[in-house]
GUDRENGU-826575 format. One line per field, with one value per residue (C-alpha): residue in three letters; x, y, z. Coordinates in pm, 1 decimal. Example, Ala and Ser with C-alpha at 12.3 -4.5 7.8 and 13.67 -1.06 7.14 Angstrom:
2
aa <- (ALA / SER)
X <- (1230.0 / 1367.0)
Y <- (-450.0 / -106.0)
Z <- (780.0 / 714.0)
This chain:
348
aa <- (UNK / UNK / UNK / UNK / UNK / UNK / UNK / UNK / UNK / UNK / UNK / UNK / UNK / UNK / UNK / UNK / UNK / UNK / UNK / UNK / UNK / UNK / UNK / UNK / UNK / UNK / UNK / UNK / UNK / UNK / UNK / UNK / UNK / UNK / UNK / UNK / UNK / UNK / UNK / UNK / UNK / UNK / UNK / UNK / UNK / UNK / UNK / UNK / UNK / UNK / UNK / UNK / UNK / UNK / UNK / UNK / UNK / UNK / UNK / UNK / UNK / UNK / UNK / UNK / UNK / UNK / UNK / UNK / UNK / UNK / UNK / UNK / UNK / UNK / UNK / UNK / UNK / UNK / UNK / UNK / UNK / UNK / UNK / UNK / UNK / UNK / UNK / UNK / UNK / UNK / UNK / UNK / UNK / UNK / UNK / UNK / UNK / UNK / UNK / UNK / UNK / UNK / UNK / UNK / UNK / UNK / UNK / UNK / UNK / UNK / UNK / UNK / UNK / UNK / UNK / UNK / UNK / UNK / UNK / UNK / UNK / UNK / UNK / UNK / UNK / UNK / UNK / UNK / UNK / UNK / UNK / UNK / UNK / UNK / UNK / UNK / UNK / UNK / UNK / UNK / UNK / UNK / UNK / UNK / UNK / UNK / UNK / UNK / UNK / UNK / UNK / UNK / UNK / UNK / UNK / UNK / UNK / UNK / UNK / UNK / UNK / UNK / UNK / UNK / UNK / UNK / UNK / UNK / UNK / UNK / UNK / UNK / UNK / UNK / UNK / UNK / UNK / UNK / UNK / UNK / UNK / UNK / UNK / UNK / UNK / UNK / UNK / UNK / UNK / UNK / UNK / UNK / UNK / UNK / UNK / UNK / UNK / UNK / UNK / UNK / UNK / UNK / UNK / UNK / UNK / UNK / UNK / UNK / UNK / UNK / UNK / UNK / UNK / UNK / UNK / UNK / UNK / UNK / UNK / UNK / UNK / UNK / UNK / UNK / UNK / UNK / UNK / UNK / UNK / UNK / UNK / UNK / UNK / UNK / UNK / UNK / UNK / UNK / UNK / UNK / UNK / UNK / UNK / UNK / UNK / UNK / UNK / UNK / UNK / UNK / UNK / UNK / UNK / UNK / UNK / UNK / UNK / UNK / UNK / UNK / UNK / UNK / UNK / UNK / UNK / UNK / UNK / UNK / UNK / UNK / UNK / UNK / UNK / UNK / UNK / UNK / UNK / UNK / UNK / UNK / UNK / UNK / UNK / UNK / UNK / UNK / UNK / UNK / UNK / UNK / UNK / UNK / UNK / UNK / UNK / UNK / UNK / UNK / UNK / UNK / UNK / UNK / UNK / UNK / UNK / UNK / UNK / UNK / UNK / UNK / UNK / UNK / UNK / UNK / UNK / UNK / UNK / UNK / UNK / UNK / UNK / UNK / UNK / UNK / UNK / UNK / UNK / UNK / UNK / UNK / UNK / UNK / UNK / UNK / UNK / UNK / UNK / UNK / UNK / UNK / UNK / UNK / UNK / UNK / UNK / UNK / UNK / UNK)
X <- (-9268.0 / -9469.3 / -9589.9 / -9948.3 / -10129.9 / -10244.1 / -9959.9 / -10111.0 / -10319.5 / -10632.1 / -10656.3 / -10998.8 / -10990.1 / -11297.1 / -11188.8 / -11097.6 / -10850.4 / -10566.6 / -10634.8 / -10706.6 / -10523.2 / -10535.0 / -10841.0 / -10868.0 / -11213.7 / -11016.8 / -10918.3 / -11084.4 / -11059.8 / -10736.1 / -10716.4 / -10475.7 / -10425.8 / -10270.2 / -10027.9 / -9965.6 / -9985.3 / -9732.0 / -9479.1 / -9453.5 / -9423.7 / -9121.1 / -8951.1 / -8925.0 / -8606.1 / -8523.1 / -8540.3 / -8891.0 / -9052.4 / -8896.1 / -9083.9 / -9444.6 / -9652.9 / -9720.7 / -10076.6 / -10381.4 / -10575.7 / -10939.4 / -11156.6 / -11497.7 / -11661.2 / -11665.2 / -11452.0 / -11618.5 / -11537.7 / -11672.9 / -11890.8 / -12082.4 / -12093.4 / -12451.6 / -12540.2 / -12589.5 / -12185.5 / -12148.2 / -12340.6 / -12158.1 / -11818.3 / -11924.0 / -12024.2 / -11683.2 / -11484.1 / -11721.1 / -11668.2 / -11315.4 / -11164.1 / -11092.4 / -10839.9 / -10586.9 / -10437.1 / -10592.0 / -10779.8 / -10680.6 / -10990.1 / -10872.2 / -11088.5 / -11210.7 / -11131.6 / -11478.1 / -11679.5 / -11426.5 / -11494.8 / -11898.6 / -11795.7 / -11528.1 / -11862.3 / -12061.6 / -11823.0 / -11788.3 / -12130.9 / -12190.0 / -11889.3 / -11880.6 / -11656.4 / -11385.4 / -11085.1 / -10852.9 / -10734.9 / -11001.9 / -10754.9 / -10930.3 / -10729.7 / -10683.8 / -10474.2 / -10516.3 / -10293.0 / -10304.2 / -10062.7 / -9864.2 / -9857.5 / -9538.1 / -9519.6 / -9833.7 / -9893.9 / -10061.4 / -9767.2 / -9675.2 / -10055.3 / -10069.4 / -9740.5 / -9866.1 / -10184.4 / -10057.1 / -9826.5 / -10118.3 / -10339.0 / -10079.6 / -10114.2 / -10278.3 / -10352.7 / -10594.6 / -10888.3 / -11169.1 / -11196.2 / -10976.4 / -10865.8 / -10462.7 / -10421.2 / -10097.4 / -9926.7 / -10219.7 / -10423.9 / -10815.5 / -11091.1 / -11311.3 / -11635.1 / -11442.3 / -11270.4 / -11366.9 / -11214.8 / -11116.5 / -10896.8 / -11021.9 / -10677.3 / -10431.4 / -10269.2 / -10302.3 / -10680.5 / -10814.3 / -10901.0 / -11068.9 / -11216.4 / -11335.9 / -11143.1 / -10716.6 / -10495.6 / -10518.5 / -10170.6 / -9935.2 / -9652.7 / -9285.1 / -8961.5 / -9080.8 / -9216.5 / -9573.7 / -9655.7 / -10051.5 / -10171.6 / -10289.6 / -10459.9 / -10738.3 / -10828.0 / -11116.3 / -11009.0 / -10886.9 / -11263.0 / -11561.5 / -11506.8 / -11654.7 / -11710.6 / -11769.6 / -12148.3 / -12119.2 / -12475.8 / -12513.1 / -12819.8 / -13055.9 / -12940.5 / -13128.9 / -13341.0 / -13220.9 / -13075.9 / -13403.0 / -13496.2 / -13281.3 / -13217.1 / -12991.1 / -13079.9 / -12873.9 / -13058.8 / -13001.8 / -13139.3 / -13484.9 / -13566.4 / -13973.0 / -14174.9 / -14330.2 / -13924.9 / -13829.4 / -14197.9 / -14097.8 / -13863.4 / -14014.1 / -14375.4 / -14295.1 / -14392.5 / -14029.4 / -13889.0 / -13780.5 / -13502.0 / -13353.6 / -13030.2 / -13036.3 / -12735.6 / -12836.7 / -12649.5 / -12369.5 / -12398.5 / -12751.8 / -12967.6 / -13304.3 / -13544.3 / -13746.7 / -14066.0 / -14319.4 / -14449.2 / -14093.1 / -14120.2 / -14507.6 / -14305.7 / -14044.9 / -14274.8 / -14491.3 / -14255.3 / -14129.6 / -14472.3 / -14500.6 / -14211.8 / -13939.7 / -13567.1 / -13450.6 / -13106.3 / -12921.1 / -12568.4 / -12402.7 / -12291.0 / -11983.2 / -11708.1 / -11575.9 / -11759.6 / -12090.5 / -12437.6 / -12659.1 / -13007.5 / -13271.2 / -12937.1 / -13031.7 / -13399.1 / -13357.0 / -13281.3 / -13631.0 / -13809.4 / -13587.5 / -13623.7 / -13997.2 / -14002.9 / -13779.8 / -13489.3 / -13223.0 / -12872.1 / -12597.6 / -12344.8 / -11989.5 / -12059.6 / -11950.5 / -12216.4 / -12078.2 / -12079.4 / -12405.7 / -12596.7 / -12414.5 / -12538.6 / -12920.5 / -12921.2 / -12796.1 / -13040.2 / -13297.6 / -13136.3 / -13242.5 / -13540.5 / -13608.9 / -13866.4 / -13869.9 / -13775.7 / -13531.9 / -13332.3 / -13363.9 / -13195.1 / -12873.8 / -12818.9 / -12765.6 / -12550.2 / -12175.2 / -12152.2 / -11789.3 / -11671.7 / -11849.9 / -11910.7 / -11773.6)
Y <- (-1053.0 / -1300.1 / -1325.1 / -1226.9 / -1097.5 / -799.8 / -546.0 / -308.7 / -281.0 / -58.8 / 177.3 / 311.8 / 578.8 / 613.6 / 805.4 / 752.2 / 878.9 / 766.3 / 1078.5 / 1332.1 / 1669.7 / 1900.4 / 2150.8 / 2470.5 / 2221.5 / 1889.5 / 1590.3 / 1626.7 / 1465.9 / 1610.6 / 1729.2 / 1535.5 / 1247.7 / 1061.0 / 1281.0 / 1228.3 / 894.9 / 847.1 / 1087.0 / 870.1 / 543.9 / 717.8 / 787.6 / 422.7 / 221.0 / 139.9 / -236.2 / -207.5 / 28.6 / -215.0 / -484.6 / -329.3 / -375.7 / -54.0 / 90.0 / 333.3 / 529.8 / 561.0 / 804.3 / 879.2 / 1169.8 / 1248.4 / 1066.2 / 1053.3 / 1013.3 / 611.2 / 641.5 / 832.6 / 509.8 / 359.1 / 91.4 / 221.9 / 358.5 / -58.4 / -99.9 / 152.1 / 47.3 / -328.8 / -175.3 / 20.2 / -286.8 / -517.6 / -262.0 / -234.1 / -568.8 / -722.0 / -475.2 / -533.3 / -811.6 / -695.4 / -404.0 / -186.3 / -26.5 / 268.3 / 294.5 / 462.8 / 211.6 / 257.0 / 53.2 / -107.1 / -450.3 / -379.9 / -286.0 / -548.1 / -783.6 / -626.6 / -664.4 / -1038.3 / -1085.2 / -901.2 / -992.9 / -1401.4 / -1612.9 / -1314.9 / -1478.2 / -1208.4 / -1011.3 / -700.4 / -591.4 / -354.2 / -128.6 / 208.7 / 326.4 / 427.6 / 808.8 / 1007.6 / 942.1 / 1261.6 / 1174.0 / 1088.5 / 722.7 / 670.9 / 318.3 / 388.6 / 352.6 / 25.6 / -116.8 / 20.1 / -151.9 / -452.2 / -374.0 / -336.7 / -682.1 / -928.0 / -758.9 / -875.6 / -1232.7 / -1418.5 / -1692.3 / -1503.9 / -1457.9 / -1300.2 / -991.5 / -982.0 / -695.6 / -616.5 / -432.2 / -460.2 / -689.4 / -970.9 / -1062.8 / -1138.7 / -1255.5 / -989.8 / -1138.0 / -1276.5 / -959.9 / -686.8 / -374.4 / -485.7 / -154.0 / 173.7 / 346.5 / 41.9 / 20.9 / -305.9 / -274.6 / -578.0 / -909.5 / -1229.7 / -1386.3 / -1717.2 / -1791.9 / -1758.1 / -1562.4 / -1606.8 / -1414.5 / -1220.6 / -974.4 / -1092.9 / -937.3 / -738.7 / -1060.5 / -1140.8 / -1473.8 / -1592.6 / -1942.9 / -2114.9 / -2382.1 / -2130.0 / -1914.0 / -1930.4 / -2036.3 / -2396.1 / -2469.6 / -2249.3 / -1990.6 / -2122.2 / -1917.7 / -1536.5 / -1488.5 / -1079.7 / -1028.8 / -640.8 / -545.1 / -253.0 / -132.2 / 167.8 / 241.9 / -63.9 / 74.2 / 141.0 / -207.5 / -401.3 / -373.7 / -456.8 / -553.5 / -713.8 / -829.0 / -724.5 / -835.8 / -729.8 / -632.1 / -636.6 / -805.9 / -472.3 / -311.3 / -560.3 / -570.8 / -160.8 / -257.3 / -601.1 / -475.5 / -185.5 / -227.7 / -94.7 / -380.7 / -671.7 / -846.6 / -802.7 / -959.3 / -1043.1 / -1076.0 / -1311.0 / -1476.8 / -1781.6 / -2037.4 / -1933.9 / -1839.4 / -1558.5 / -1502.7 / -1765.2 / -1562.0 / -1669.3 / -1304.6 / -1246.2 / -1595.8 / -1475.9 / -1131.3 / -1341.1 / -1569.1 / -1308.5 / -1144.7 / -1463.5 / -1509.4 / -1176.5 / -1271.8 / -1103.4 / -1238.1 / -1297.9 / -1392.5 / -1490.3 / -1434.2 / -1497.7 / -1172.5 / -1352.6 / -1267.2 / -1593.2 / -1921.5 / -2049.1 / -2059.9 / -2349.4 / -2243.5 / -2511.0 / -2683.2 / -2540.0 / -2504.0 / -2135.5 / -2120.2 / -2302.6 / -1985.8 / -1885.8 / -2224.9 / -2228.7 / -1849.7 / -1975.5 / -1773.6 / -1883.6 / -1932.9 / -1729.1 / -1957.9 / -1796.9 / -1482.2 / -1132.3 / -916.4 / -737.5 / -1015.2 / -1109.4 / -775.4 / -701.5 / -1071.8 / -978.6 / -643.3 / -885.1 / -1102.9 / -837.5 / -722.9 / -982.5 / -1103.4 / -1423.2 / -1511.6 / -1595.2 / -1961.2 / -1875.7 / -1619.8 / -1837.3 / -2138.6 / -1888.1 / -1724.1 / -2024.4 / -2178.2 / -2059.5 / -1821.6 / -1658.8 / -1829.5 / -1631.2 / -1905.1 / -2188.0)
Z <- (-10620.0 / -10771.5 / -11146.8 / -11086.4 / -11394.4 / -11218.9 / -11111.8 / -10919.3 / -10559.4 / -10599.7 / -10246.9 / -10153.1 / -9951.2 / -9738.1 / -9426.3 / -9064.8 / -8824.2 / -9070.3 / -9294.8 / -9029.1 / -8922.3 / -8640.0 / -8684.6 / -8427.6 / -8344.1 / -8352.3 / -8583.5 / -8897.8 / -9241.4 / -9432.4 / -9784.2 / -10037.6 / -9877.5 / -10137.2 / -10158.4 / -9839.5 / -9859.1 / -10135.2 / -9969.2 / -9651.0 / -9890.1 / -10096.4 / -9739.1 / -9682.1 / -9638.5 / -9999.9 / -9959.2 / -9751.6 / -10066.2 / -10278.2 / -10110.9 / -10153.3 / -10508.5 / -10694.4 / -10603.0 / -10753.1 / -10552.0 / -10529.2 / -10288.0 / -10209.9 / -10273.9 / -9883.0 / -9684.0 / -9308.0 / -8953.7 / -8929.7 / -8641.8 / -8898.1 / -9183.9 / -9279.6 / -9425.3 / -9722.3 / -9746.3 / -9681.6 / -9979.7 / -10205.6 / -10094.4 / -10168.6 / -10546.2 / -10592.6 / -10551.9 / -10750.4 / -11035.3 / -11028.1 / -10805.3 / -11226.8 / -11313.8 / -10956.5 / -10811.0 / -10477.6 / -10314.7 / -9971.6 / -9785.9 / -9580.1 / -9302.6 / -8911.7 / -8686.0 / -8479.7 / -8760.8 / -8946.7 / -8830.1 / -8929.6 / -9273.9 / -9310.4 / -9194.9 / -9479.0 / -9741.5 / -9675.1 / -9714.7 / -10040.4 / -10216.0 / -10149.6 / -10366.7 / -10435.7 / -10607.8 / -10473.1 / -10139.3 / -9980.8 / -9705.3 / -9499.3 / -9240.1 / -9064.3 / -8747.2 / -8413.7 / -8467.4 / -8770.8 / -9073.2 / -8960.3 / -8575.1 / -8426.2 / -8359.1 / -8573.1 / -8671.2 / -8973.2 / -9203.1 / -9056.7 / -9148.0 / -9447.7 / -9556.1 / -9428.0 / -9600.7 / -9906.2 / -9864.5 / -9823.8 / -10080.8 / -10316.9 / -10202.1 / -10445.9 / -10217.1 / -10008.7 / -10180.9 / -9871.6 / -9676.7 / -9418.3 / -9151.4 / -9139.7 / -8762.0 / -8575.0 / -8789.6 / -8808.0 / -9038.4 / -8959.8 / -9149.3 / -9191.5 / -9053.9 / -8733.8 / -8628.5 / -8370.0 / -8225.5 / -7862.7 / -7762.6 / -7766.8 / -7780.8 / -7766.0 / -8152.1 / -8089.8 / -8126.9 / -8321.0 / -8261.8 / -8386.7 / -8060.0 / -8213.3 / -8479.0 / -8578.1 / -8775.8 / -9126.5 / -9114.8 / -8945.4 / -9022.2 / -8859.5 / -8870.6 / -9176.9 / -9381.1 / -9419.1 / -9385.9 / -9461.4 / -9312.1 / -9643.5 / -9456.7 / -9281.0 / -9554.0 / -9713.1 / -10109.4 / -9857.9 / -9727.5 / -9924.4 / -10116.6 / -10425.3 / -10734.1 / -10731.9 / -10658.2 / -10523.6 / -10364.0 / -10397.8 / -10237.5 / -10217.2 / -9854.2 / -9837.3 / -9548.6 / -9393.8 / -9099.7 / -8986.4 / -8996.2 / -8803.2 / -8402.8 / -8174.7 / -7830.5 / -7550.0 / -7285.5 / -6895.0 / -6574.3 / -6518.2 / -6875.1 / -6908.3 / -7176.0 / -7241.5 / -7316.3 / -7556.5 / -7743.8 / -7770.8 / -8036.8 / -8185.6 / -8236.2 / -8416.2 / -8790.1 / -8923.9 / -8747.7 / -8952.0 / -8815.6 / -8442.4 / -8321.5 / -7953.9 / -7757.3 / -7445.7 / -7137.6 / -7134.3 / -7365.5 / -7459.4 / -7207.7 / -7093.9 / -6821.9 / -6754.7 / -6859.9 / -7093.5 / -7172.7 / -7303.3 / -7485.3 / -7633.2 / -7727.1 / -7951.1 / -8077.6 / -8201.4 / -8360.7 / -8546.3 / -8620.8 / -8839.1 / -9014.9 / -8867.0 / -8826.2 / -8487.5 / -8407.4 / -8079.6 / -7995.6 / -7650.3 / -7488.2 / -7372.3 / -7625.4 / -7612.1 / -7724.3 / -7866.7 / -7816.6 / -7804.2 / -7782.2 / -7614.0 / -7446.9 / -7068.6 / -6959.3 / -6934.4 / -7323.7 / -7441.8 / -7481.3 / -7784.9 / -7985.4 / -7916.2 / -8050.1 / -8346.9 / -8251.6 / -8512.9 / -8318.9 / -8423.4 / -8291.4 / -8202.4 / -8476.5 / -8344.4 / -8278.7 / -8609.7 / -8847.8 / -8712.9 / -8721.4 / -9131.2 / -9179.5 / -9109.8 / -9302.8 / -9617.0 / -9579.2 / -9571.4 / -9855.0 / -10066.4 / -10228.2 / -9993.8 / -9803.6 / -9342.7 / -9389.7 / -9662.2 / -9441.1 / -9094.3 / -9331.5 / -9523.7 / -9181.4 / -9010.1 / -9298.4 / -9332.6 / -9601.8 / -9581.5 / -9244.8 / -9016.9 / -8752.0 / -8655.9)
């Protein structure tokens, strides 16, 4: 173990299939779960306890399934570990696989410049399962959040470690369920060591100073859409989302390296909403890659509209990056200029 002033790992509990039990009306959240918790740590192989730091535990007031998570639960789980991150050498985020990648997207955002580890994680099977994995990620969990050298939010899944804002769920029952399409490992857990790539986290290129943004995210989920496009989709469908006055940002996931219908109503739709004000993003719905909008004829309508490209983001880091910026006090041109500028290495 290293000599880091801060002993202990700080656990947040927040929910998730990792803390469930069999109900007569299914998996539901399970009571005492630190107990739980602590009990499968203590039955360990002595040198493999040995190995891990000593941890706290924190939990919310309801722990929930996280297909249920809101904004707003991004917001207060940003605020719990600004208000206790000082006192621990790192932080664990227990979390539902199904939105941990949008959270872990969230958190990046609102807590840029952390000097220390936010290692968020979860499993596919129940702590009590047989041949559950979440034991095995929360050990590894708990290994890199007492890394000193990584100082971001990063995902721990499967024995690899992802930056937070570059990770998505890619299996729906594999435990192997994570991955970072555009962008490597910051880590990875071999043979029962953990080993971090220095060179690729974000304390080596632009993490800066602390500078936590904690928005006001209420209500926001209301404001911002999603919309992939499809083949055939009318001017009149996508102006049902864009013109409506709750509206304020939209992130729109469009073909190859960039591209929409060659339709000018669709273009006047865009434009118009651009024109109001309202943040529009493109992201390629290929999973792989990088946009660059205006670079094929078919693509024009989106740079005359203003469309800001979103480069190789994930739809998650991209969607959590427009309900920040709406977060804030800042004016149109102020949020087209941060959300195409690197913030926590989001995109490439």
């Amino acid at each position: 173990m290293n000599s880091y002033h801060h002993a202990a790992v700080l656990v947040i509990y927040t929910g998730g299939t990792i803390g469930m039990v069999d109900t007569p009306h299914g998996l539901a959240p399970g009571p005492d779960m630190e107990a739980r918790v602590r009990r499968a740590v203590d039955e360990l192989p002595a040198q493999r306890r040995a190995s891990l730091p000593a941890f706290e535990w924190l939990e919310v007031a309801t722990p929930i399934d996280s297909s249920s998570a809101q904004p707003e639960d991004w917001a207060t789980l940003a605020q719990l570990v600004a208000e206790h991150y000082l006192a621990y050498r790192g932080i664990v985020v227990l979390h539902g696989t199904d939105t941990l990648a949008w959270t872990a997207s969230s958190l990046a955002f609102q807590l840029q410049g952390i000097d220390r580890p936010v290692v968020v994680t979860g499993s596919m099977a129940p702590l009590a399962a047989a041949e559950s994995d979440a034991l095995d990620n929360l050990v590894d969990a708990l290994g890199f959040a007492a890394m000193p050298q990584l100082q971001e939010v990063a995902v721990c899944f499967a024995g690899k470690l992802l930056r937070g804002c570059r990770s998505r769920k890619w299996h729906a029952r594999d435990s192997d369920a994570f991955t970072s399409p555009n962008a490597p490992l910051l880590g990875e857990c071999a043979s029962g060591q953990w080993q971090l790539h220095e060179s690729r986290g974000l304390d080596a290129v632009q993490r800066g100073a602390p500078r936590f943004e904690l928005g006001d995210y209420r209500g926001l989920g209301d404001k911002v859409v999603r919309i992939p496009l499809w083949p055939g989709i009318r001017p009149w469908q996508l102006a049902a989302w864009l013109d409506d006055d709750r509206v304020e940002g939209a992130l729109l996931e469009v073909w190859g390296g960039g591209n929409v219908p060659d339709d000018p109503q669709l273009g006047a739709v865009l434009a118009e909403a651009s024109g109001q004000g309202k943040l529009l993003v493109a992201i390629s719905q290929c999973p792989q890659g990088t946009i660059a909008i205006g670079h094929y004829a078919a693509g024009q309508l989106l740079a005359a509209a203003e469309v800001v490209s979103g480069d190789d983001m994930t739809p998650e880091a991209a969607f959590t990056k427009l309900v920040h910026l709406l977060s804030l006090p800042l004016d149109s041109a102020q949020r087209r200029e941060l959300f195409r500028t690197p913030l926590v290495g989001e995109r490439g």
